[in-house]
C-alpha positions in Angstrom: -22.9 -7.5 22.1 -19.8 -7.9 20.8 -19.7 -11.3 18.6 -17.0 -14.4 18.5 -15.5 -15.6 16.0 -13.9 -19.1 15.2 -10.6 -18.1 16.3 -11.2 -18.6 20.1 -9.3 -17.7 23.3 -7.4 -20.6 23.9 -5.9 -20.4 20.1 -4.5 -17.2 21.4 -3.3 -18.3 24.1 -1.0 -20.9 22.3 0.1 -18.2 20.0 0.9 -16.0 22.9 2.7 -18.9 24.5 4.7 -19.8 21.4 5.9 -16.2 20.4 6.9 -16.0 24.3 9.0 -19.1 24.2 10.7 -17.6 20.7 11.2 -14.2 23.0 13.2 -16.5 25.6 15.1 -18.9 23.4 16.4 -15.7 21.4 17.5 -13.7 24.5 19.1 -17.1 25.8 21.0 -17.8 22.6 22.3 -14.2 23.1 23.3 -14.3 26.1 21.1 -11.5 27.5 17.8 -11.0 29.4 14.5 -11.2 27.0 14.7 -8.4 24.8 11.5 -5.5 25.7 10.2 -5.5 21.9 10.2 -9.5 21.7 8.0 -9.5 24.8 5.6 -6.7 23.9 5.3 -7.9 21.1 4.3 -11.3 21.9 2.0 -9.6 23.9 0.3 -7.7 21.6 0.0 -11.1 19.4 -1.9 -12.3 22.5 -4.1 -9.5 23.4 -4.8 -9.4 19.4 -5.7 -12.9 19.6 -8.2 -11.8 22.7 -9.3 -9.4 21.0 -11.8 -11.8 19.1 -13.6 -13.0 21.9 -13.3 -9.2 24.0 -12.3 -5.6 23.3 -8.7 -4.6 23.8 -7.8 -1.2 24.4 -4.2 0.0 23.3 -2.9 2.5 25.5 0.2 5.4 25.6 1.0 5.0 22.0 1.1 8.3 19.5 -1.3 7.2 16.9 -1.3 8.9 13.3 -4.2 9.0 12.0 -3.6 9.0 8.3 -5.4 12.5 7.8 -3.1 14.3 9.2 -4.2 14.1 12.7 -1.6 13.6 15.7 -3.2 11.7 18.5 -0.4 11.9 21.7 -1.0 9.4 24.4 -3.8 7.9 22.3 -6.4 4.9 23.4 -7.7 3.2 20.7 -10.1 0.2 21.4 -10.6 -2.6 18.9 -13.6 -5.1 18.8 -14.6 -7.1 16.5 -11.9 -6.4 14.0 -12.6 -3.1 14.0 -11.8 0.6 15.6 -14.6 0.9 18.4 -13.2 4.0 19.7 -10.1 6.5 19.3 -8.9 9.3 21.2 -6.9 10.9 24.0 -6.1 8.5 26.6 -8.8 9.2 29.4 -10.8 10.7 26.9 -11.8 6.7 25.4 -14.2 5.2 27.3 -13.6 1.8 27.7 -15.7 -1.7 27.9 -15.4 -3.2 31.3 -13.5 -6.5 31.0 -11.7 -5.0 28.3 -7.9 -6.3 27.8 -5.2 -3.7 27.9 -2.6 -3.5 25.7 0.5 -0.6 26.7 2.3 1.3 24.0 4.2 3.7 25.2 6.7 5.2 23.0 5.8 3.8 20.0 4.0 4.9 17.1 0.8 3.5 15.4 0.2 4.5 12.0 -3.1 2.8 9.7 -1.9 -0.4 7.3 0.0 0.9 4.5 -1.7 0.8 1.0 0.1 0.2 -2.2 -2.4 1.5 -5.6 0.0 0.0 -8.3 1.4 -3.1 -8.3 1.9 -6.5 -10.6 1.6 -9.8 -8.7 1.7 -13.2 -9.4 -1.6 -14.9 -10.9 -1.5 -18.3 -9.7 -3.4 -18.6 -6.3 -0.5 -19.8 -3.9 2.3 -17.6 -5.3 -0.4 -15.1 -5.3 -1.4 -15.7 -1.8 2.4 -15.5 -0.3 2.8 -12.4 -2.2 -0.2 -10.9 0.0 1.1 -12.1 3.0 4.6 -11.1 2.3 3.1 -7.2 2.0 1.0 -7.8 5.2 4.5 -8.6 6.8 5.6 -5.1 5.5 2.6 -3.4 6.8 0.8 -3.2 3.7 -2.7 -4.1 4.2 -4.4 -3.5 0.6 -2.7 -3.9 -2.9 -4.1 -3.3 -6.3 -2.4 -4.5 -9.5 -2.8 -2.7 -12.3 -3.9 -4.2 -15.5 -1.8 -7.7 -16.2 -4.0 -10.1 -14.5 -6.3 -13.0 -15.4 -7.4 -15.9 -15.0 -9.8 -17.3 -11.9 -7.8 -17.1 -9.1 -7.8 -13.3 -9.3 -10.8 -12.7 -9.0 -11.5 -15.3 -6.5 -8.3 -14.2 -3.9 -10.0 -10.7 -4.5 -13.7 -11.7 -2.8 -11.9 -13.4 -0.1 -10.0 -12.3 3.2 -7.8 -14.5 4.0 -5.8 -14.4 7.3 -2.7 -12.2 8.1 -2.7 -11.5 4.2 -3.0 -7.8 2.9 -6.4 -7.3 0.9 -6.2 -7.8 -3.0 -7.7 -5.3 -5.6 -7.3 -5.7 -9.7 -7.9 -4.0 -13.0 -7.4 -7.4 -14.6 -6.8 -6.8 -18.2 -5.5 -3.2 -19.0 -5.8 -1.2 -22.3 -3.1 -0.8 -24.8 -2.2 -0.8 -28.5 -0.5 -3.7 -29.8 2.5 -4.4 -28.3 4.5 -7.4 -30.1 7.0 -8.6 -27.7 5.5 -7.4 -24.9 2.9 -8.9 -22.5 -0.3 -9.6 -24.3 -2.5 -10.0 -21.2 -3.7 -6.4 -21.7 -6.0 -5.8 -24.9 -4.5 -4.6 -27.6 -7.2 -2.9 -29.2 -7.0 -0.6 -32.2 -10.2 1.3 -32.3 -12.8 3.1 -30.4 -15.6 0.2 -30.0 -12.5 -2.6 -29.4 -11.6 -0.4 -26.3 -15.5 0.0 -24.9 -16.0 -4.0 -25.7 -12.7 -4.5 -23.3 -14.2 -2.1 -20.8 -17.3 -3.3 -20.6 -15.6 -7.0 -20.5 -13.7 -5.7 -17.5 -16.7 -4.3 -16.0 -18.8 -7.8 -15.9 -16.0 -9.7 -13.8 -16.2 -6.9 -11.4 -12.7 -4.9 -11.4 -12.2 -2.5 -9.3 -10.6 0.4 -12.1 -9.6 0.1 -15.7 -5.8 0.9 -16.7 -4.7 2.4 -19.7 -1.3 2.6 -21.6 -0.5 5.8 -22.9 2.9 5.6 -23.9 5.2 4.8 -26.9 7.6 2.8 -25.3 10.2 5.0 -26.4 9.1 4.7 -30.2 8.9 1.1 -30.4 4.8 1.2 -30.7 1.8 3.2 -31.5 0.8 5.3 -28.6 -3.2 5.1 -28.5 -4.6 7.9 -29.6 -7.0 10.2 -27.7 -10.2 9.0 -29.6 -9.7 5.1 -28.8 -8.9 6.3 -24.7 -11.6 8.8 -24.6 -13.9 6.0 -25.6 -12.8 3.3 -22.7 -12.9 6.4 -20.3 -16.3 7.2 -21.5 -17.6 3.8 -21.1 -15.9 2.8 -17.5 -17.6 6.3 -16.3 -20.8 4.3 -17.9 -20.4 1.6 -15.6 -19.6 3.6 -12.9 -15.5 2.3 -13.1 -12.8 4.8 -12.9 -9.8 4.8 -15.0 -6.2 5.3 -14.3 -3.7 5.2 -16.8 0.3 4.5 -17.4 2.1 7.9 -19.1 5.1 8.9 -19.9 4.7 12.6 -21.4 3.4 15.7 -20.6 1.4 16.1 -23.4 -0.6 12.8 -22.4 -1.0 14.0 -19.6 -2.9 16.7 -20.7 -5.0 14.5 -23.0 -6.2 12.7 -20.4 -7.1 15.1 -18.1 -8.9 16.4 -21.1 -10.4 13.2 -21.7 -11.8 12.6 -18.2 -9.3 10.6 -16.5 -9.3 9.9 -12.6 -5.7 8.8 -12.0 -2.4 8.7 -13.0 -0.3 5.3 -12.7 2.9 7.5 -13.0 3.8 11.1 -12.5 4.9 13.0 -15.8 8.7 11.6 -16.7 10.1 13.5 -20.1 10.0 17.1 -18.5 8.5 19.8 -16.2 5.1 20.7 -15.4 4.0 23.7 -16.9 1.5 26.1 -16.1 -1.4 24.8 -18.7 -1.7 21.0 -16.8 -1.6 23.0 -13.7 -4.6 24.7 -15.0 -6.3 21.1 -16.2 -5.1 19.6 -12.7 -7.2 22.8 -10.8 -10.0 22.0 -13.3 -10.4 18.2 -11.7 -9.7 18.2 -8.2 -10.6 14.8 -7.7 -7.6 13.5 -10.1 -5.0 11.0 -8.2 -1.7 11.3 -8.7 0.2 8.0 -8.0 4.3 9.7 -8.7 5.7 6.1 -9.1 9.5 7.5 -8.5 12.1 5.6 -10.2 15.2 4.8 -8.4 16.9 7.8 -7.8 20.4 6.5 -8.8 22.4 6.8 -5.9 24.3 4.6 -3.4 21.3 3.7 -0.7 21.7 1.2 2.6 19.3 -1.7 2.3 21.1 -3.3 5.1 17.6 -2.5 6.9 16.1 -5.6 4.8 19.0 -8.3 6.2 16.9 -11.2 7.9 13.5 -9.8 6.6 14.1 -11.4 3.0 16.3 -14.1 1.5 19.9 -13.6 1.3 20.2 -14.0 -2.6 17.7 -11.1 -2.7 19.8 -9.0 -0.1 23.2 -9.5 -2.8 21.4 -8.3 -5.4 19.8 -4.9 -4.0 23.5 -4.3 -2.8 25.0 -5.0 -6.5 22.2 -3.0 -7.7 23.0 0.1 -5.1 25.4 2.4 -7.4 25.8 6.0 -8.3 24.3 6.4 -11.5 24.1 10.1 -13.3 21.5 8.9 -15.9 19.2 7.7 -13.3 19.6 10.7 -11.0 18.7 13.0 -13.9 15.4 10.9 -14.4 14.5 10.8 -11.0 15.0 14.7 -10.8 12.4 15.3 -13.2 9.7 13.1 -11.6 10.9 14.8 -8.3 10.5 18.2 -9.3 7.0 17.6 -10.7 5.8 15.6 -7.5 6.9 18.4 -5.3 5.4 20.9 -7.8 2.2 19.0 -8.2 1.7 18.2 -4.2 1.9 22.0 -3.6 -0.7 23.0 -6.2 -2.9 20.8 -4.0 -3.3 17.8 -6.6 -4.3 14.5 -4.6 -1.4 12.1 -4.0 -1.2 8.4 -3.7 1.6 5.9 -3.1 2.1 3.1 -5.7 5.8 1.1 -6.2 4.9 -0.8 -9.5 6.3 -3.8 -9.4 5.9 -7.4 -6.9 8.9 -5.8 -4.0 6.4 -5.9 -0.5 9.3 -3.6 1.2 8.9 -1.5 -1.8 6.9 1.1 0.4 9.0 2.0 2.1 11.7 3.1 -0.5 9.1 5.2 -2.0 8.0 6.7 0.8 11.4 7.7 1.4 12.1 8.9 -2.5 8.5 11.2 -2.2 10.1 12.9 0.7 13.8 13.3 -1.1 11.5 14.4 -3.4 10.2 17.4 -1.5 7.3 15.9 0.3 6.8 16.4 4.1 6.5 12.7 5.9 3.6 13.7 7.5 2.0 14.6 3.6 3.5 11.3 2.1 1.8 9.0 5.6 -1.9 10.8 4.1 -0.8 9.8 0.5 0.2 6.3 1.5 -2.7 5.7 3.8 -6.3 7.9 3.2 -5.8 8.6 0.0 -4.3 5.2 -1.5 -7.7 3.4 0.4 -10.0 5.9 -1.1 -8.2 5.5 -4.6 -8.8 1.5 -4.8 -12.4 1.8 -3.2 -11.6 0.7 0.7 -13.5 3.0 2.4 -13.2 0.8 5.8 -9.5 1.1 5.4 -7.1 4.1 5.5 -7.5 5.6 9.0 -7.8 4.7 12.5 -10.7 6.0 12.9 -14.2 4.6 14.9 -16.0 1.6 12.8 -12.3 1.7 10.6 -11.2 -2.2 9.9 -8.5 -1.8 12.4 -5.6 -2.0 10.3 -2.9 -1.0 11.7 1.2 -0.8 12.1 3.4 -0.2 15.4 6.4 1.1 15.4 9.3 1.4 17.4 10.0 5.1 16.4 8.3 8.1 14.7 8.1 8.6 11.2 7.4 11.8 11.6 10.8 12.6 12.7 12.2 10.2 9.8 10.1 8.3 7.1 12.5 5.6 7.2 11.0 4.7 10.9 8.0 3.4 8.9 10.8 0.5 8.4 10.9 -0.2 12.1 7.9 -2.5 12.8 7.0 -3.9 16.1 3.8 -5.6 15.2 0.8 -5.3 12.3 -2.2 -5.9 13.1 -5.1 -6.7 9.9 -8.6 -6.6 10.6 -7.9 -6.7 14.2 -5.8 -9.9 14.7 -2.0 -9.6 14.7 -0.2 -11.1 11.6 2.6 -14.1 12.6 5.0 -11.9 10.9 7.5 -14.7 12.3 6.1 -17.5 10.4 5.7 -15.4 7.0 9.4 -14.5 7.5 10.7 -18.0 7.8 8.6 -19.5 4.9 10.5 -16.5 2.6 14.1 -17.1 4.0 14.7 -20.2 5.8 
């Protein structure tokens, strides 16, 4: 039987009602008839909302399944916050009294998932970061190593309404870095890095994050018999470790070392044929490319009325040519497109607290080299299999359904992943509305 929750029919109803009424008075204020996407998606907020008291089935959409699958014409029926079935439409049975939803020509891909970010700590700035991703699409993020403190760990055991789910290293690994954040340990031998592990460990992180990196000479990189040790002793306590790098010869330590992820993609030159060889030797290593911004003039006119204006001026001032930044981003490019087609794993991370971030990297791993289809697996699958979800990911049967609609096919353009009719978390559509006007108003 299919079980209620305490969100009940006639809240959906008022939600429906009041995202119909915004459909009207925009269209009115125009001057023209109610616009088609204002109304669908008011009522796919509505059937959403039904949804917790009854299945819905979604009908005529093409759904991407975030493995690489195609589904044209697709039903997908959710229950319970969850995908109860999936398939070609006629091929899905569906529960009598179910609610219909129609999507025809648009796209549904799974919740976007972000592996490397670095939010705020305190609970309500923490909170409105999550829900400003959920607004994106993003439904899971996972920041990487500069967090502590109670609220954390708390906002990570909780779900909490149209917000994207919350993962954490908390503290990360790193020599000491005066200046610089001192959140992270700053450890300077072997046993100091397995006490901070196994500290990490009992408050129940999800991966530990290293520093490997110089900081262009300023520091002491750590050495490879201080991060052996912390990979050593998350592997004891059955953590995996991911770790910030800047060179290629890290790189290879690491992989030498054990390591199951990289926060970055190699940045001070080529891949060569030897980390190829350690790459083939772990096939269950992640690479997360983290692309910088490729220096070049870029239209973020796409973002106007989706975040606040002062924001808006300064991604414009910040859109230039610039040669240094191109040549960076060329490296990282090169070795991303090298590295996907040797087969190494690829995950999406944007490293920083930008929710639209996303979607500028998704864009910069296919300038990059990468097919769209290839980057909507790295973003979705295998980003929710690299921070532990494994309800998350896919739209698949039993899947938390998590999932995006848009208005045109990424496929055909990565930059449609930009074009969002509705998200949906856990089965209920987020007010995307309400988290837009609490950023900008």
């Amino acid at each position: 039987m299919i079980g209620q929750t305490k969100n009940d029919r006639g809240t959906a109803m008022e939600h429906f009602a009041q995202t119909l009424r915004w459909a009207r008075l925009s269209s009115r204020n125009s001057g023209r008839r109610p616009r088609s996407h204002l109304l669908a998606a008011a009522a796919l907020s509505f059937a959403a909302g039904a949804a917790l008291a009854q299945p819905t089935a979604f009908d005529g959409a093409r759904v991407i399944v975030g493995d690489g699958r195609v589904i044209e014409d697709a039903t997908f029926v959710v229950a319970d916050g969850r995908f109860a079935a999936v398939g070609a439409r006629g091929a899905v049975s569906v529960p009598a009294g179910a609610a219909r939803v129609d999507l025809t020509g648009t796209t549904v891909i799974p919740a976007l998932i972000d592996t490397h970010v670095h939010l705020s700590r305190e609970r309500d700035a923490l909170v409105d970061d999550l829900r400003r991703r959920a607004y994106f699409g993003v439904g899971a993020a996972m920041s990487l190593g500069q967090d502590q403190g109670d609220a954390v760990f708390a906002i990570r055991n909780e779900t909490i309404p149209g917000a994207a789910r919350y993962r954490t290293a908390g503290r990360g690994i790193t020599t000491p870095e005066p200046g610089r954040s001192d959140i992270p340990y700053w450890v300077r031998s072997a046993e100091e890095a397995r006490a901070a592990v196994r500290e990490q460990a009992a408050l129940g992180v999800d991966i530990i994050k290293l520093w490997v990196d110089d900081r262009n000479g300023a520091y002491e990189k750590l050495p490879p018999e201080i991060y052996s040790a912390a990979i050593d002793e998350a592997h004891r306590h059955d953590l995996r470790v991911t770790a910030h790098i800047f060179a290629l010869e890290d790189a290879k330590g690491l992989l030498r070392a054990g390591l199951d992820a990289f926060a970055h993609g190699i940045r001070d030159t080529d891949v060569d044929a030897e980390v190829i060889a350690l790459f083939r030797e772990r096939p269950n290593v992640v690479l997360v490319p983290n692309l910088p911004d490729p220096g070049v003039v870029t239209d973020v006119g796409w973002l106007d009325g989706h975040v606040p204006g002062s924001v808006l001026e300064r991604l414009r001032a910040a859109s230039t040519d610039r040669p240094e930044a191109q040549a960076a981003f060329a490296i990282q490019a090169r070795n991303l497109a090298r590295l996907a087609r040797e087969g190494v794993t690829i995950a999406l991370g944007t490293d920083g607290n930008s929710p639209w971030a996303v979607h500028l990297e998704m864009a910069d791993m296919v300038r990059a080299g990468m097919a769209p289809a290839d980057v909507i697996v790295a973003a979705t699958r295998n980003s929710a299999e690299l921070v532990g979800l494994d309800d998350a990911g896919t739209i698949e049967a039993g899947k938390s359904a998590d999932f995006v609609v848009l208005d045109a096919n990424p496929l055909e353009d990565i930059a449609n992943t930009r074009r969002i009719r509705a998200v949906h978390l856990r089965g209920e559509a987020v007010d995307r509305d309400a988290i837009r006007r609490a950023w900008t108003d």
